[in-house]
DSSP file (Angstrom, degrees, kcal/mol; ACC not computed):
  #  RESIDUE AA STRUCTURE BP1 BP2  ACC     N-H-->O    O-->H-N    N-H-->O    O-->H-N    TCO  KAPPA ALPHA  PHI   PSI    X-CA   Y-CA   Z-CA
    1    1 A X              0   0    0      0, 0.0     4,-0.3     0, 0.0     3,-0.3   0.000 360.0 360.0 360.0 -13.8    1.2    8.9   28.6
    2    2 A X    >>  +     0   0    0      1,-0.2     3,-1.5     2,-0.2     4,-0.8   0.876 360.0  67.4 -62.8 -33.7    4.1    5.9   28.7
    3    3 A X  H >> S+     0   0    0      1,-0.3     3,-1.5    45,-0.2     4,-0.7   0.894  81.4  64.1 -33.5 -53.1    1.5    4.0   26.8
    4    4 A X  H 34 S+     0   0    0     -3,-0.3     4,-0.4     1,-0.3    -1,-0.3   0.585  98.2  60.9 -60.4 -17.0    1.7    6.0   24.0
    5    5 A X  H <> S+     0   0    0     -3,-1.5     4,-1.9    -4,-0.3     5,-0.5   0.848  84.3  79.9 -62.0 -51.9    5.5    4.6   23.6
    6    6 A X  H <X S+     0   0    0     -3,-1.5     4,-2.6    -4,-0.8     5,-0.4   0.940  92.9  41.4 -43.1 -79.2    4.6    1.2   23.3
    7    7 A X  H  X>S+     0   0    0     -4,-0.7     4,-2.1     2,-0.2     5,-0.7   0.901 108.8  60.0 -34.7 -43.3    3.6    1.1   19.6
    8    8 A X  I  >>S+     0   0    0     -4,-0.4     4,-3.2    -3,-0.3     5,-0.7   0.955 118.2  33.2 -58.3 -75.2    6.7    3.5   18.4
    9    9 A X  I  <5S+     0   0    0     -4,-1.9    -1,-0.3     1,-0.3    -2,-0.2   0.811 113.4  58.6 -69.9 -24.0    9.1    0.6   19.9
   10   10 A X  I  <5S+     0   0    0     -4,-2.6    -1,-0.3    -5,-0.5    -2,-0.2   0.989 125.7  19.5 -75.3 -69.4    6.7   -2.1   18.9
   11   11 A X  I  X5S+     0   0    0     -4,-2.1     4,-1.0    -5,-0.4    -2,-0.2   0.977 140.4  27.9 -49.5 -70.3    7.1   -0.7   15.0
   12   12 A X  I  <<S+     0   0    0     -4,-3.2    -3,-0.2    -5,-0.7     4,-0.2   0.883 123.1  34.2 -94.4 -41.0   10.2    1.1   15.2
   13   13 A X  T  4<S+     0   0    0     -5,-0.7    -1,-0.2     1,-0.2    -3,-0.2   0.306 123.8  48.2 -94.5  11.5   12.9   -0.3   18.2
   14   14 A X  T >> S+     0   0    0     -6,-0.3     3,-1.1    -5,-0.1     4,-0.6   0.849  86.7  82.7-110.0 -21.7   11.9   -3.5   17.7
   15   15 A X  T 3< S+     0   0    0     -4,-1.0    -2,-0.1     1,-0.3    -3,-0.1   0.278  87.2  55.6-105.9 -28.8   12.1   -3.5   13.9
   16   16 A X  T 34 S+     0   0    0     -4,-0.2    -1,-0.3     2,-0.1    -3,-0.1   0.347 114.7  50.1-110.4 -15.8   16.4   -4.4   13.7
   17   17 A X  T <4 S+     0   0    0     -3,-1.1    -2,-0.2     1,-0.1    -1,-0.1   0.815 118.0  27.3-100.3 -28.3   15.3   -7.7   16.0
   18   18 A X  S  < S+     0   0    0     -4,-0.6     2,-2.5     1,-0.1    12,-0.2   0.575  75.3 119.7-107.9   0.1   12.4   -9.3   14.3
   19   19 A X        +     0   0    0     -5,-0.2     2,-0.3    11,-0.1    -1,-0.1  -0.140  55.4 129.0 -56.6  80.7   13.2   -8.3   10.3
   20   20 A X        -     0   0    0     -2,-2.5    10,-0.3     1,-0.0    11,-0.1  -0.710  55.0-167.7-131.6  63.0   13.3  -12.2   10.1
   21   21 A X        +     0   0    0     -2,-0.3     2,-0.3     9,-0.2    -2,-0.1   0.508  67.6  80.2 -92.1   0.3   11.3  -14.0    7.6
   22   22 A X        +     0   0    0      2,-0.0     8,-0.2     7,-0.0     2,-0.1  -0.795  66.4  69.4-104.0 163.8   12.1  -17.9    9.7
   23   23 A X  S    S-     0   0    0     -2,-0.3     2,-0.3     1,-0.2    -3,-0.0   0.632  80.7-152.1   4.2 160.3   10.6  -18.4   11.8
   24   24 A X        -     0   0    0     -2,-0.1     2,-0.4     6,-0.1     5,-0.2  -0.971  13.6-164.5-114.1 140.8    7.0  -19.0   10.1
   25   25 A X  S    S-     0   0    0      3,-1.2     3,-0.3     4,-0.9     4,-0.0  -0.947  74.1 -22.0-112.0 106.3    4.1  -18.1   12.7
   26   26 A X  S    S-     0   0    0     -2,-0.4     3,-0.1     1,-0.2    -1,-0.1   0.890 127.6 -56.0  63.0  20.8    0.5  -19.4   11.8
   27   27 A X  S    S+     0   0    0      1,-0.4     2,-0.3     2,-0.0    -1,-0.2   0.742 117.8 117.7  91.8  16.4    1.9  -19.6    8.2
   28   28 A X  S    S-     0   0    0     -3,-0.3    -3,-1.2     1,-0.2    -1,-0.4  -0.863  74.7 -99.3-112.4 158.0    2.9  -15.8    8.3
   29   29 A X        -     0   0    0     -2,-0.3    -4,-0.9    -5,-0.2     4,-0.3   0.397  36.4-112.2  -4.6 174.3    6.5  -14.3    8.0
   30   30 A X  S  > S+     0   0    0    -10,-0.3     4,-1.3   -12,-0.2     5,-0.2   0.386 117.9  37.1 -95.6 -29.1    8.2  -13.4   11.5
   31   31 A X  H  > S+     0   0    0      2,-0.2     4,-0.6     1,-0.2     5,-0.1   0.671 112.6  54.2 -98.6   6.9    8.0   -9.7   10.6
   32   32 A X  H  > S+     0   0    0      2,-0.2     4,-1.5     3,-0.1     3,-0.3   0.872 113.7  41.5-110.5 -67.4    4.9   -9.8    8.9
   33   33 A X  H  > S+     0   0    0     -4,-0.3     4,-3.1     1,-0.2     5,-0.3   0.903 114.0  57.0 -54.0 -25.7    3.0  -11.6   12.3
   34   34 A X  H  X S+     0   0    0     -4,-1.3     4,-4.1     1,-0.3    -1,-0.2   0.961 107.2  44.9 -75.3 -46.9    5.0   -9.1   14.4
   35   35 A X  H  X S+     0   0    0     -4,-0.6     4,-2.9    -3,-0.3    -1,-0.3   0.876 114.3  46.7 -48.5 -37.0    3.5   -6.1   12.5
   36   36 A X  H  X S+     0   0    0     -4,-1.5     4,-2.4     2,-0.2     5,-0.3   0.938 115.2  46.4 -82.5 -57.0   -0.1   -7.5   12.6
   37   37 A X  H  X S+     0   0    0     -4,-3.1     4,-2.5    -5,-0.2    -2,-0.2   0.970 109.8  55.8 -44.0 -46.9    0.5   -8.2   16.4
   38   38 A X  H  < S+     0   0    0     -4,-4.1     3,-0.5    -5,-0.3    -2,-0.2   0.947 114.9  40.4 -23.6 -69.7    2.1   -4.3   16.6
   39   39 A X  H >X S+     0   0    0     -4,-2.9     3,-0.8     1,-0.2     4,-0.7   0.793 109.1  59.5 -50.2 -40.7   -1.6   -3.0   15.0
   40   40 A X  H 3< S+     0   0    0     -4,-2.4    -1,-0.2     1,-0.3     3,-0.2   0.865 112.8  38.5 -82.1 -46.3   -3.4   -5.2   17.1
   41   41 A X  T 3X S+     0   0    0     -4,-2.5     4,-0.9    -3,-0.5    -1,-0.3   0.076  92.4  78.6-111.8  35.4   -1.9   -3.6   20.0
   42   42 A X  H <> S+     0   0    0     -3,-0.8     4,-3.4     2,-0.2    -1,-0.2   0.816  95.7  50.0 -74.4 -61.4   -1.7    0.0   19.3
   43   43 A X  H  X S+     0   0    0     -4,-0.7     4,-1.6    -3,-0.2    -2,-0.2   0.681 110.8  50.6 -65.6 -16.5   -5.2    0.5   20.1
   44   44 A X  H  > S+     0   0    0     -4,-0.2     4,-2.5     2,-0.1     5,-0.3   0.897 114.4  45.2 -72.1 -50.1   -4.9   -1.5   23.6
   45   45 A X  H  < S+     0   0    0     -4,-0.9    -2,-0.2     2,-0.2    -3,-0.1   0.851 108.6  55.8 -55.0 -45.2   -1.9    0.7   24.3
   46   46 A X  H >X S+     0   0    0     -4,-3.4     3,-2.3     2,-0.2     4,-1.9   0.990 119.2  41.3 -34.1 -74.9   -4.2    4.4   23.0
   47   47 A X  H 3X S+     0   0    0     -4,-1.6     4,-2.0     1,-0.3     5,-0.3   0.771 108.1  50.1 -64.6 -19.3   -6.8    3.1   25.7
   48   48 A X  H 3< S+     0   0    0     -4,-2.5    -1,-0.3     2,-0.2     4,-0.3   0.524 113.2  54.3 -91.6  -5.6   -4.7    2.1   28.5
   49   49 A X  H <> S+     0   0    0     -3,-2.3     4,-2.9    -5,-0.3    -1,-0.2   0.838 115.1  35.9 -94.2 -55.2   -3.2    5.7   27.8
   50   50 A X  H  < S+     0   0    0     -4,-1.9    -2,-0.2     1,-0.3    -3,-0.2   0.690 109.6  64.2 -83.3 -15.2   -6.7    7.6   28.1
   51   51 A X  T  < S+     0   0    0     -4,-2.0    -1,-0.3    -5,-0.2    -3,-0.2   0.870 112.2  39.8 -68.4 -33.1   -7.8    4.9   31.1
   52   52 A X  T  4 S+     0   0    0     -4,-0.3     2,-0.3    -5,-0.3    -2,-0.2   0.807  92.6  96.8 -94.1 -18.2   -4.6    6.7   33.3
   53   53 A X     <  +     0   0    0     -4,-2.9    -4,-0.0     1,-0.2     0, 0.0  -0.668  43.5 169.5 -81.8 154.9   -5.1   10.2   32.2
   54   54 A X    >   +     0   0    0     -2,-0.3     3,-0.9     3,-0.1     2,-0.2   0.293  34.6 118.0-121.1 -15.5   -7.0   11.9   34.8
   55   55 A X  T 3  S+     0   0    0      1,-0.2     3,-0.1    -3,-0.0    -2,-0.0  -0.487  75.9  19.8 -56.6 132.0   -6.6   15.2   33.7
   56   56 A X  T 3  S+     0   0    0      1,-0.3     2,-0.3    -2,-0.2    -1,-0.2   0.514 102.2 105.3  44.9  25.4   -9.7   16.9   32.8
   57   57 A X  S <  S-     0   0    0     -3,-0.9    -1,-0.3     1,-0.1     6,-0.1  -0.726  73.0-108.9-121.2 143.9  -12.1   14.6   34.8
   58   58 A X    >   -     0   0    0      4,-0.6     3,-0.6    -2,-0.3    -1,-0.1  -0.109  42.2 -96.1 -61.3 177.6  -13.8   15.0   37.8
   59   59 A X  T 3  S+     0   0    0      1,-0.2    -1,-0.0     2,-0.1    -2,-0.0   0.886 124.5  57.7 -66.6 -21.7  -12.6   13.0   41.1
   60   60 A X  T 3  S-     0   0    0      1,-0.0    -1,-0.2     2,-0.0    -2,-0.0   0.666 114.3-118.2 -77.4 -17.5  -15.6   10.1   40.1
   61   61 A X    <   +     0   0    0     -3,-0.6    -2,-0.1    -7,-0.1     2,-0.1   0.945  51.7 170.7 102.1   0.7  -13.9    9.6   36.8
   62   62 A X              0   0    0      1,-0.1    -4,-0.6     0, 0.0    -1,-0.1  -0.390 360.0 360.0 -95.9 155.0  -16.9   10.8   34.8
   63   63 A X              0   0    0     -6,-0.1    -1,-0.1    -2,-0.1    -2,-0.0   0.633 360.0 360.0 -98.2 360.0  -16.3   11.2   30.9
């Protein structure tokens, strides 16, 4: 369930560090790639949340 954190700081505590527009990355903004990276890893962060719960599973793991 810590997973489920990642995106919130990723968006929201990170937000006061990168609001930057120099750098340029790959021709984007700095907050503008940081956002796209954010999205990108929201859905790693979702699964890596649902790989660790264990709750309502049998002992094999079985969906």
């Amino acid at each position: 369930m810590l997973w489920l954190g990642v995106p919130y700081l990723l968006y929201l505590g990170a937000l006061p560090f990168v609001n930057k527009v120099r750098p340029v990355v790959f021709g984007l903004p700095f907050l503008f790639f940081w956002l796209l990276i954010a999205t990108l890893a929201t859905p790693l962060a979702i699964w890596l949340t649902w790989r660790g719960d264990t709750r309502g599973r049998g002992k094999a793991g079985a969906r």
